[in-house]
C-alpha positions in Angstrom: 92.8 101.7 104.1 93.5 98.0 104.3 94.5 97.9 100.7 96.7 101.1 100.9 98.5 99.4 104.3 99.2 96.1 101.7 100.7 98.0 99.6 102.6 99.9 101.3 104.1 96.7 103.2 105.0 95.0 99.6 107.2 98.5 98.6 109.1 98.2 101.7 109.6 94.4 101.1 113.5 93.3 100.6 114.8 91.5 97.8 115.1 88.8 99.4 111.5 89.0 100.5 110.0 89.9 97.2 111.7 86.7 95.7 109.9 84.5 99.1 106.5 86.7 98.3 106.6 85.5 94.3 107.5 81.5 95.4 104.5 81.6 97.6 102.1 83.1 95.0 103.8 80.7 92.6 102.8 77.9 95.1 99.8 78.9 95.6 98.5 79.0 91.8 100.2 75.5 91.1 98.6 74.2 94.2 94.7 75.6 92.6 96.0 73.8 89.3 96.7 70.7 91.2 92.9 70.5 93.4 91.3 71.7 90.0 93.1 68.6 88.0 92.3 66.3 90.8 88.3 67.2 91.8 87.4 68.2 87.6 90.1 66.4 85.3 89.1 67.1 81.7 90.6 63.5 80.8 89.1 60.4 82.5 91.9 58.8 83.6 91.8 54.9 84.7 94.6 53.0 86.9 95.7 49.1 86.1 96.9 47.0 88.6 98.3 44.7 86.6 100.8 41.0 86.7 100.9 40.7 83.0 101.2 42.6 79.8 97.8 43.9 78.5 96.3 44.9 75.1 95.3 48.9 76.1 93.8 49.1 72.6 91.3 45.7 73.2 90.5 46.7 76.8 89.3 50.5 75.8 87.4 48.7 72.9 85.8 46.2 75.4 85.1 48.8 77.6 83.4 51.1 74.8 80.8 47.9 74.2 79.9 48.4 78.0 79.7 51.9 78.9 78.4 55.2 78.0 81.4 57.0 75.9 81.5 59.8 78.8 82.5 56.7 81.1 85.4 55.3 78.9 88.8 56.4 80.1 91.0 58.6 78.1 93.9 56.7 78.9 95.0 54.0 81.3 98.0 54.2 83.8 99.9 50.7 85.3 100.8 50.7 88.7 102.5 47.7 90.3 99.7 47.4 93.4 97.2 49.7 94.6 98.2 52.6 97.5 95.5 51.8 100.6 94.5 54.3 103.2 93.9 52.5 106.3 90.6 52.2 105.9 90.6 50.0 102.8 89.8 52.7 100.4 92.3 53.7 97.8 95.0 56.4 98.2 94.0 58.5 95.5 96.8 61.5 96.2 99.4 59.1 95.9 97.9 57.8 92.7 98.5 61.2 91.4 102.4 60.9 92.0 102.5 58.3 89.3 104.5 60.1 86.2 102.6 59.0 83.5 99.1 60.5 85.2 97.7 63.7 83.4 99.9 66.0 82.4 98.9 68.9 84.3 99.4 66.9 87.6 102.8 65.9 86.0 103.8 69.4 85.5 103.1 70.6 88.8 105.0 67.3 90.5 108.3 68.1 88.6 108.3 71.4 90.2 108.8 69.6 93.7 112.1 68.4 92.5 115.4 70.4 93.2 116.4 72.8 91.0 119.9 73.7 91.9 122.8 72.1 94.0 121.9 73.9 97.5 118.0 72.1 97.1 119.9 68.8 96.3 121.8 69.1 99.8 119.1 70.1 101.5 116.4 67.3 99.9 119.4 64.5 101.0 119.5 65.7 104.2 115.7 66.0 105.2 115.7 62.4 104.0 117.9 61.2 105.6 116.5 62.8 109.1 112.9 62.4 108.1 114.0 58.3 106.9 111.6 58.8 103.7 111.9 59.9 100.3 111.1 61.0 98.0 110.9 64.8 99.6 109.9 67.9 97.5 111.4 71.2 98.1 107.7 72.5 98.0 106.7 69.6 100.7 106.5 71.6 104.0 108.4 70.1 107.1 106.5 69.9 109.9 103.5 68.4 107.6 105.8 65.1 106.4 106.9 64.1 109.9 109.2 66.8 110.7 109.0 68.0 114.3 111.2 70.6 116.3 113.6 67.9 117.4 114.1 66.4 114.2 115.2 70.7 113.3 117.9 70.3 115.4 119.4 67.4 113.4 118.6 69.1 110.2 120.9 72.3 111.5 123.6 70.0 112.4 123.7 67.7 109.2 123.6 70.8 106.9 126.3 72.6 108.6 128.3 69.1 107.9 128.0 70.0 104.2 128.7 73.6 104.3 125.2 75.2 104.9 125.0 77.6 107.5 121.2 77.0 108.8 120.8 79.3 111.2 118.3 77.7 114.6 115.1 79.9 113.4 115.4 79.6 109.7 113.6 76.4 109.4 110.8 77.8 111.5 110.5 80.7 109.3 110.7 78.8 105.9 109.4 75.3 106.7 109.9 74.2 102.6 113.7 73.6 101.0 112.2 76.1 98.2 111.6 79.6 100.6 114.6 78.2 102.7 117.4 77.5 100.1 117.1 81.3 99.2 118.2 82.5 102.6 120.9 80.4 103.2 123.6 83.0 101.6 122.3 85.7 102.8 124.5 86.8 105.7 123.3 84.6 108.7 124.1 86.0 111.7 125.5 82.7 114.0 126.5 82.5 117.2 130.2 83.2 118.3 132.2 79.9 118.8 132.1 78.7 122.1 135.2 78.4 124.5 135.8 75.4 127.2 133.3 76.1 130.3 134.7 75.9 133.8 133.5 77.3 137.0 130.6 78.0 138.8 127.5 78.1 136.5 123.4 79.1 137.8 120.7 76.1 137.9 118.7 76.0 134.9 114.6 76.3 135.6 114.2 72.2 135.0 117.1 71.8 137.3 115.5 73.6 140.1 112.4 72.0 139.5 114.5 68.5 139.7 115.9 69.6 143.4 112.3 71.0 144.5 110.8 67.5 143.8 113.3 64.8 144.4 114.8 64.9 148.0 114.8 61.3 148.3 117.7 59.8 146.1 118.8 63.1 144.0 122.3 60.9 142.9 120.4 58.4 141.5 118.0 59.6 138.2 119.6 58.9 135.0 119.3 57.7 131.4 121.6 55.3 129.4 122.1 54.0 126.7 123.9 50.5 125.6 126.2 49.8 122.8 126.7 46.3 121.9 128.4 44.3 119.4 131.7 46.4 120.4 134.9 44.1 118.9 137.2 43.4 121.8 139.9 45.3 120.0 138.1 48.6 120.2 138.3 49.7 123.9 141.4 52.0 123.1 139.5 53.8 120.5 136.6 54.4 122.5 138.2 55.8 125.7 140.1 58.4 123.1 136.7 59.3 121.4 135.0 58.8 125.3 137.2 61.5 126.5 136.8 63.9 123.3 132.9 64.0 123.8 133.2 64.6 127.3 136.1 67.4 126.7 133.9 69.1 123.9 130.4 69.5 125.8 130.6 71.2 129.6 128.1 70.1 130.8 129.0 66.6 131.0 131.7 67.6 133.2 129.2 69.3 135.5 128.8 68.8 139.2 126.4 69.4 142.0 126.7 70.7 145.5 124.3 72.0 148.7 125.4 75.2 150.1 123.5 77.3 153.1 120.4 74.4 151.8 120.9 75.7 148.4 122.0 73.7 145.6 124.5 75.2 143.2 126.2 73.7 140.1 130.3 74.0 138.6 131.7 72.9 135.7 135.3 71.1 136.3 137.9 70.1 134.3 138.1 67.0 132.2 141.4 66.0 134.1 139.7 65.4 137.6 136.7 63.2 135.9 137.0 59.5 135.4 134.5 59.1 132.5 135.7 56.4 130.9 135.8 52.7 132.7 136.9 49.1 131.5 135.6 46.3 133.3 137.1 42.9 132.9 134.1 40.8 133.1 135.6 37.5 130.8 135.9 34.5 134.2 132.2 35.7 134.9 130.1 32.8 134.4 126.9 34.6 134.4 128.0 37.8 132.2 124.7 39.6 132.1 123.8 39.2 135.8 127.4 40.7 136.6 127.1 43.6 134.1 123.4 44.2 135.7 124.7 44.1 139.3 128.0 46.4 138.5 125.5 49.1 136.4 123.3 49.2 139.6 126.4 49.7 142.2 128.1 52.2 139.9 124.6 54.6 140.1 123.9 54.0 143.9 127.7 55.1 144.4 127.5 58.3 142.3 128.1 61.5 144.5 126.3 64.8 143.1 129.5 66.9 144.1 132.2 64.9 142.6 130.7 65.4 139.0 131.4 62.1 137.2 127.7 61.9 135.8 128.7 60.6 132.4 130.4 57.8 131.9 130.6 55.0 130.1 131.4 51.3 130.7 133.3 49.5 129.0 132.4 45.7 130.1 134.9 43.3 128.1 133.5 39.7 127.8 136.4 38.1 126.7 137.9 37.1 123.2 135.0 34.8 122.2 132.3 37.5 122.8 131.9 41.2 121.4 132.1 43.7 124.4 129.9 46.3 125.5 129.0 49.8 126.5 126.7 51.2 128.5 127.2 55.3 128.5 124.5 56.5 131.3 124.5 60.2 132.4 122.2 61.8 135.4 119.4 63.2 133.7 120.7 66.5 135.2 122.7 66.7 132.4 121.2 65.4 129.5 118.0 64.7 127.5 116.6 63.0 124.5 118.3 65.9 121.9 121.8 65.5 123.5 121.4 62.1 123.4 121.2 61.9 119.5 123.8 64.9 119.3 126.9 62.2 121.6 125.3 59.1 120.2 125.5 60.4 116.6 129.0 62.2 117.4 130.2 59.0 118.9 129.4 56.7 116.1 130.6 59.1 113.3 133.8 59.9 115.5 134.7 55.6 116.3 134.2 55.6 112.6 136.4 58.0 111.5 139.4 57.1 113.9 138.9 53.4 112.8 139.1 54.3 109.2 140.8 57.6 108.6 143.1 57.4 112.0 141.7 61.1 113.5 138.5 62.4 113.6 136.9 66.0 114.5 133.8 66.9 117.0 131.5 69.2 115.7 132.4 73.3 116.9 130.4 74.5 120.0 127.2 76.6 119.9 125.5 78.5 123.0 126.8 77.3 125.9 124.6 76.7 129.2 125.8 79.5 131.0 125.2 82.3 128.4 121.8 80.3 127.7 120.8 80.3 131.3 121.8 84.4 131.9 119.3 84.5 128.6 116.7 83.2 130.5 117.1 85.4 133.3 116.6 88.4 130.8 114.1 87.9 129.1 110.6 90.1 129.5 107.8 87.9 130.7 105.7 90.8 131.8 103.0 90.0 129.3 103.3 85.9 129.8 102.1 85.9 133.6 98.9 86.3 133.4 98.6 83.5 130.8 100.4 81.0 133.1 98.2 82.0 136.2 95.5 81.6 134.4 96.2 77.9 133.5 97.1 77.2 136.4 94.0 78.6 137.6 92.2 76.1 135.7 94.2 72.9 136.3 90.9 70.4 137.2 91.7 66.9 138.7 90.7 63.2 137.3 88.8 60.7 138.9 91.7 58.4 139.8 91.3 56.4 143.3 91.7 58.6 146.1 94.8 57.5 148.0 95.6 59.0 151.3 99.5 58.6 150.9 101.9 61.9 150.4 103.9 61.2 147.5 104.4 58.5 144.6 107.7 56.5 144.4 109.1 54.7 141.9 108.5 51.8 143.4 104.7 52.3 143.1 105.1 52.6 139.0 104.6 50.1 136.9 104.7 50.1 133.0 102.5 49.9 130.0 102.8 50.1 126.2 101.0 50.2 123.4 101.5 50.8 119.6 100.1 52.7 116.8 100.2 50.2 113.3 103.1 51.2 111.2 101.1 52.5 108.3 98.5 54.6 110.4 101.9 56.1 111.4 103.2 57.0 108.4 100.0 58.8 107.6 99.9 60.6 111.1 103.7 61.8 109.9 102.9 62.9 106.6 100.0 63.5 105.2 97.2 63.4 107.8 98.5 67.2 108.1 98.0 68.5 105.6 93.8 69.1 105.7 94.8 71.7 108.8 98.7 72.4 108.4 98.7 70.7 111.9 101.9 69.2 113.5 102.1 65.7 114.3 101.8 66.8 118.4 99.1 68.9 117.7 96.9 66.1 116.2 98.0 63.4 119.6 96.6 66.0 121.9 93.7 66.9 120.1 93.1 62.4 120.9 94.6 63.1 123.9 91.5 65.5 124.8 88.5 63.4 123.5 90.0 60.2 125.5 90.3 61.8 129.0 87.5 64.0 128.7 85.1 60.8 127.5 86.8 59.1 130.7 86.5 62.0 133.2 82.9 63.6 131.8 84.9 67.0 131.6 85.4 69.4 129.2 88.9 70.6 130.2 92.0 68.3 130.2 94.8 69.8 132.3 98.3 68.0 131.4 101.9 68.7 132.7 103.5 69.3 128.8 107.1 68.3 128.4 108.8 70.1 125.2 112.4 70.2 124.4 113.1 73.9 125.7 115.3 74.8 122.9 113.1 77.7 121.9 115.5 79.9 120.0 113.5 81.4 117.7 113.8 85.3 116.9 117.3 85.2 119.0 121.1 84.9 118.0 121.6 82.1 120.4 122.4 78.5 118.5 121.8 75.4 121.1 121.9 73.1 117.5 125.4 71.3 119.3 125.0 72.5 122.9 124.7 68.9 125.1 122.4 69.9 128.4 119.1 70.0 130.2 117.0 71.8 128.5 113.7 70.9 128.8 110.8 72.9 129.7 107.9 71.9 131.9 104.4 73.4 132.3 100.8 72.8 132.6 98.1 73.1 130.5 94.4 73.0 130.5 93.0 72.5 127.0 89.3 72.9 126.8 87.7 70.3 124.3 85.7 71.6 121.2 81.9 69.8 121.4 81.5 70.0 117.3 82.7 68.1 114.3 86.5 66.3 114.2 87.5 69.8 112.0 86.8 71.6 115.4 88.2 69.6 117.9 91.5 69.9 115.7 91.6 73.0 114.6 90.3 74.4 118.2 93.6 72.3 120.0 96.1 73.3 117.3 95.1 76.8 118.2 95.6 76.5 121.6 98.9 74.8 121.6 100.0 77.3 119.1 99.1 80.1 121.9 101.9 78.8 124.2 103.9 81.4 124.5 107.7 80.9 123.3 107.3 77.2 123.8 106.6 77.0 127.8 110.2 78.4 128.4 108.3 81.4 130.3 106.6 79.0 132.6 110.2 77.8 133.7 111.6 81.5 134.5 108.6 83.0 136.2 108.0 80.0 138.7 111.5 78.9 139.4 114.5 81.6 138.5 111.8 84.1 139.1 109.7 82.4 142.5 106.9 85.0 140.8 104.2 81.8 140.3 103.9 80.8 143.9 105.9 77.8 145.2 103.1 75.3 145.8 101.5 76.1 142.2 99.1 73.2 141.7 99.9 70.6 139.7 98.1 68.5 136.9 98.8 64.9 137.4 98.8 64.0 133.3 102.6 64.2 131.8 103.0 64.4 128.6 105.6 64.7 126.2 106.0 63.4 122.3 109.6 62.6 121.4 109.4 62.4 118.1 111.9 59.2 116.8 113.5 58.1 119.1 116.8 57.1 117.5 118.2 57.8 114.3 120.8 56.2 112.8 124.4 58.3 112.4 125.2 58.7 109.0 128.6 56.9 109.1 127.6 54.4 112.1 129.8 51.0 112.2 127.6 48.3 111.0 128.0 45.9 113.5 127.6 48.1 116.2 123.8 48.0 117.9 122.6 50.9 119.9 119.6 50.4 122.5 118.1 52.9 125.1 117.7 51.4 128.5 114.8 52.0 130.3 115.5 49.5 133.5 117.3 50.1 136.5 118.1 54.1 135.7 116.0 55.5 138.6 116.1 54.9 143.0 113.0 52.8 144.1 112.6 55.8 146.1 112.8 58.1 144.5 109.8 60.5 143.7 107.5 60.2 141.2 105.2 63.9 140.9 102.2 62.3 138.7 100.0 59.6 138.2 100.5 59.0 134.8 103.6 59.8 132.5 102.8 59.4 128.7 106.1 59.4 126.5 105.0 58.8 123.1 107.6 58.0 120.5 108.5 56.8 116.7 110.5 53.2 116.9 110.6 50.8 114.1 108.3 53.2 112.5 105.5 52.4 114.7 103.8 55.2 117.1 104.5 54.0 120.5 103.0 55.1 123.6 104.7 54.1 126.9 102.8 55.3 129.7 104.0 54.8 133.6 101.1 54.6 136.1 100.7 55.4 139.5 99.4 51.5 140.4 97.7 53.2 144.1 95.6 55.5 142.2 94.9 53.3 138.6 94.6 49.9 137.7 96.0 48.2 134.7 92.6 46.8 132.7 91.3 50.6 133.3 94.0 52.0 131.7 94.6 49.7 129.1 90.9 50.9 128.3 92.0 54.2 128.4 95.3 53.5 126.3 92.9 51.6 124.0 90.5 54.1 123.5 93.7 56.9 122.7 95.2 54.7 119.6 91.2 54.2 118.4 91.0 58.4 118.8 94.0 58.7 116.8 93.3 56.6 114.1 89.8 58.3 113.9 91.7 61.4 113.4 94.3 60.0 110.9 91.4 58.9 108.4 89.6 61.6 109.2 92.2 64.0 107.9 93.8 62.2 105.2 90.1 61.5 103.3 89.6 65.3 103.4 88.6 67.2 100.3 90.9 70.5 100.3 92.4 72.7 103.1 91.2 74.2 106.4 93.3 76.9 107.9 92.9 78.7 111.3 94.3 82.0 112.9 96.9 80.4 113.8 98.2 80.0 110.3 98.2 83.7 109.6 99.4 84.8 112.4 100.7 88.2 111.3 97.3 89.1 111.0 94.6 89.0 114.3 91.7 87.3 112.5 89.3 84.6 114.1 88.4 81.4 112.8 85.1 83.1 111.6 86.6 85.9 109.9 89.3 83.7 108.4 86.6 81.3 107.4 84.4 84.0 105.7 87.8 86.2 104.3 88.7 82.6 102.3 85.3 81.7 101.1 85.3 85.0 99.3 88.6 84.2 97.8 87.2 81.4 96.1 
C-alpha cells in the first residue's frame, strides 16, 4: 500500500519537482561515495606538513624499511599547517578539501562548485552574508552559520542582482543547487507597497510593550552611532536621513491613549523632524556634551508627536570628524530593521557621494496589511499547545524578593565569550552530525546548565524570535522596517541519555513551535483568548545571530557601533530576572546576559554563564568528532515517524 502511495506521489510530481527529486538522489549517492572514501579508502593516503622541499620518492623508501607494506602510503599530500579541532586533534574533513587528496573525494568536491551563472550569484552572495568562503551550492544553509535573520539579508542582496527570491524559498531549498532551479519559475511576490498614513492596529509585541511598561513608555529605545563622519557630509546625510525615513512608515509612526487605550498612526514625513545638527565645536568636554544632549533628547520624546527616529548629527568642529547617533523607540524597530537602514544608509551616503543620486530599495508588506494577517489567521489547533506550556512554566531557585516589579535600575550587566574558533565550528560544521541549527544546539546547553543549577528536569524560557514567519504565505517583510518580534514561553524538558539525545530531543522540540511563536502573540494579546495574567517564565532568551554586517558599498572611514548605554528610563520595568541576548561579534559567540541583582548575585551567575560556554563547547566537539549522520522526525517531516521508527526505517537502508 505504502509502495503503491510512493508511487503514485512521484507520477504526480512537476517538472520542476522531478528535477529537485533527481538532485537529492544525486546528493545522496555522492554523499555514500564521500563516507565510503573517507571510513574505507582503497589508497592509504598520508598528509605533510611541510617548511621545505622534500624527496617523496626517499621518504616512501625510508618508510618501506620501517613498516609493514600495508602501512606505507600510496601517496603523500603537502599542506601548509595542520587543520585543529578544538580539542587538539586533527580536522580530518577538512583534510579531505585538499585537491590533490584521493580522487574520488576530489570528484565529489568539484561538484560543490557552481555550475552556471545564477549559482555564481547566489555562492557570492551567501558569502558575503555568511562572511566565509568557500561555499558549495550542495553546502546546506542553516548547517554553515546561516540562520533565519541572516535569510532576510540573502532575499535582499539577491534581489540587488536581479534574483527574485521569494521570503519561503530558502526555507524550502536550504542549498544554492535545489534553490537556483526555482528561481525562474514564476514566483509569486508581493504587490509593491504605497506610502502608509493613517491610523494603523497595535501589533501583538506592541501591546505586550504597553501591558508591561507604564512607568516611562517614551523612554525605551535602541541606537546606533556612526563615527568618523567628515565634517563636509552633514548635507548628504540629512537628504539620505530623510529618504530612509520617507521610504519605511513605520518610522514615521506615533503613539496615543484614547478611552485608556493605546492606539498607533502613521503621519507624514513633513510634520517629523528626524534629522538634527548639533553644533557642539566651543565644547570643551565633547563627549560629556554629546552624552548629556543624547539623554535630554530621549527624556523629552512624546509618544504622540511621533518623532521616534532620528538621528544626530553632533559636529565637532573642522579639526575632528563628526558624528551620528540614529536612535529609534524600540516601538518601531528591531535588530533586522536595524541591518535593513544601517545597510540602506551606507550604501545610499555612498552612492550620493560617488554617483550624485542614489535609490532605496522598493517596499514589501507593509505593517498594516501584516498586522490584518495576523488577525486572520486560524489558530484553532495552536491553543491547546500554548496552554499547555504555559501550564508547565516551573520557577528557579533565585532569592526570593518581596518587591513587585524589576526596574532597570536594579540590572546590572554581564558578558562572556565563546573562543573564535569553537565558534566557527558551532556555525558550520558542528551541524551537520544532526542537521541542527546553530539556536537549536545553544538551547540544548541552555537546558543541561539550568537544569544542573535548578535539579529540574524542565527549563521554562521566555523565547524571543524575529517574528517574520512568512513561510507558506504571499506576504514579503524582506524590506519592511518594524517591530516584529514575537514573544512566548517555553518549557523544554531535558533528555537524561547520551549528548545525541539531549540534542536531537531539543531540536525536536523547538522544531514543534508552531509557525515560529507568532500564534502565541495573536491568541494572548489581539485575541485576549490566553488569560491576561498568563504566568510568566523569568529566563529570556533570544540568539541574534551577527550582530552587524558590513554593507557591501560602506564608506571606509566610516565606523558603525551599537549603543547599549543610556537607551532605557531607570524606571522603567524590567519583566525577568535574567535576559540572555547571545550574538556573533568579531566572530566570537558572545553572551550578554542582564540580571536582576535583588534576586542573583554576580559570582553565581558568572558560575552559571561559566558552566553554559563549557556545555557548549562540550557540544561543539561532541558533534563535530561524529562518525556519520543522525536524523530525527523532525527532518522528514512530511512523514509522522518517531525517532524509533526513523531509527529502525534507516538502519535497514543501510
Amino acid at each position: 500500500m505504502k509502495k503503491k502511495k510512493i508511487s503514485e506521489m512521484i507520477m504526480n510530481l512537476s517538472s520542476s519537482d522531478l528535477e529537485l527529486l533527481h538532485l537529492k538522489f544525486r546528493q545522496l549517492v555522492g554523499n555514500s561515495v564521500l563516507e565510503n572514501n573517507t571510513r574505507k579508502p582503497n589508497r592509504l593516503i598520508a598528509y605533510i606538513e611541510e617548511n621545505n622541499d622534500y624527496d617523496k620518492e626517499r621518504l616512501k623508501n625510508f618508510l618501506k624499511s620501517r613498516l609493514p607494506d600495508h602501512m606505507v602510503p600510496n601517496d603523500f599530500i603537502s599542506v601548509e599547517k595542520f587543520p585543529y579541532l578544538p580539542n587538539g586533534k586533527i580536522d580530518r574533513k577538512k583534510l579531505l578539501s585538499v585537491k590533490e587528496a584521493i580522487k574520488g573525494v576530489d570528484n565529489i568536491l568539484s561538484n560543490n562548485k557552481p555550475t552556471n551563472e545564477t549559482e555564481e550569484l547566489l555562492v557570492r552572495v551567501w558569502e558575503q552574508v555568511l562572511e566565509f568562503s568557500p561555499v558549495g551550492i550542495n553546502d546546506n544553509f542553516f548547517e554553515i552559520g546561516g540562520d533565519s535573520i541572516l535569510s532576510i539579508q540573502i532575499i535582499s542582496k539577491a534581489r540587488k542582482l536581479g534574483l527574485e527570491l521569494s521570503p519561503n524559498m530558502l526555507f524550502e531549498h536550504q542549498k544554492i543547487a535545489e534553490l537556483s532551479l526555482f528561481l525562474d519559475k514564476n514566483i509569486k511576490t508581493a504587490n509593491v507597497q504605497e506610502t502608509l498614513v493613517g491610523e494603523i492596529d497595535l501589533s501583538p509585541i506592541q501591546h505586550w510593550f504597553f501591558d508591561t511598561h507604564k512607568n516611562a513608555p517614551h523612554y525605551w529605545n535602541q541606537g546606533m552611532m556612526i563615527g568618523e563622519i567628515p565634517v563636509n557630509m552633514g548635507s548628504v546625510l540629512k537628504v539620505v536621513i530623510k529618504e530612509i525615513v520617507d521610504k519605511h512608515d513605520v518610522l514615521r509612526q506615533s503613539f496615543f491613549q484614547e478611552n485608556g487605550l493605546w492606539k498607533s498612526k502613521i503621519t507624514n514625513s513633513q510634520v517629523l523632524d528626524s534629522y538634527l545638527y548639533i553644533d557642539l565645536s566651543q565644547e570643551q568636554d565633547k563627549q560629556a556634551a554629546i552624552e548629556k544632549y543624547f539623554i535630554e533628547v530621549q527624556e523629552n520624546t512624546q509618544l504622540k508627536k511621533g518623532n521616534l527616529f532620528r538621528a544626530l548629527h553632533f559636529g565637532l568642529g573642522n579639526e575632528n570628524k563628526d558624528i551620528c547617533i540614529l536612535f529609534a523607540h524600540h516601538l518601531i524597530i528591531d535588530v533586522v530593521s536595524w541591518q535593513l537602514i544601517m545597510e540602506q544608509l551606507m550604501t545610499a551616503l555612498h552612492d550620493k557621494i560617488n554617483m550624485g543620486n542614489f535609490e532605496l530599495p522598493t517596499r514589501t508588506t507593509s505593517i498594516r496589511e501584516w498586522v490584518e494577517h495576523l488577525k486572520s489567521l486560524d489558530l484553532r489547533e495552536e491553543r491547546e499547545y500554548w496552554l499547555n506550556q504555559v501550564d508547565k512554566i516551573k520557577e528557579l531557585p533565585f532569592k526570593e524578593i518581596k518587591k513587585s516589579s524589576i526596574l532597570s535600575e536594579d540590572i546590572e550587566t554581564y558578558t562572556i565569550t565563546l573562543a573564535q574558533d569553537t565558534t566557527h565550528y558551532l556555525l558550520s560544521s558542528a551541524n551537520d552530525s544532526y542537521h541542527t541549527k546553530t539556536d537549536e544546539l545553544l538551547l540544548t546547553a541552555l537546558v543541561e546548565t539550568f537544569c544542573a543549577w535548578s535539579g529540574e528536569t524542565t527549563l521554562s524560557i521566555n523565547l524571543e524570535r524575529h517574528g517574520r514567519e512568512t513561510l507558506g504565505t504571499e506576504y514579503d517583510l524582506s524590506n519592511t522596517v518594524g517591530w516584529f518580534t514575537s514573544f512566548f514561553p517555553i518549557s523544554l524538558e531535558q533528555d537524561m541519555g547520551g549528548l545525541d539525545r539531549k540534542i536531537m530531543n531539543v531540536k525536536e522540540q523547538v522544531r514543534a513551535i508552531p509557525r515560529g511563536g507568532i500564534g502565541y502573540g495573536v491568541l494572548r494579546y489581539l485575541r485576549k483568548d490566553l488569560g491576561l495574567a498568563a504566568k510568566e517564565p523569568e529566563i529570556v532568551f533570544n540568539y541574534l545571530g551577527r550582530l552587524i554586517n558590513e554593507p557591501d558599498h560602506s564608506n571606509e572611514e566610516l565606523v558603525v557601533t551599537p549603543i547599549f548605554e543610556n537607551v532605557h528610563h531607570q524606571k522603567s520595568e524590567r519583566n525577568y530576572i535574567l535576559e540572555l541576548n547571545v550574538y556573533i561579534i568579531d566572530d566570537k559567540l558572545t553572551v550578554k546576559c542582564n540580571y536582576g541583582t535583588n534576586f542573583i548575585g554576580k559570582n553565581q551567575l558568572k558560575t552559571i554563564l561559566e558552566s553554559f560556554i563549557d556545555n557548549v563547547e562540550v557540544l561543539v566537539n561532541h558533534c563535530i568528532n561524529q562518525e556519520g549522520q543522525r536524523y530525527s522526525p523532525s527532518d522528514f517531516s512530511e512523514v509522522d515517524l518517531n525517532q524509533d521508527d526513523l531509527d529502525n526505517l534507516l538502519s535497514s537502508l543501510e
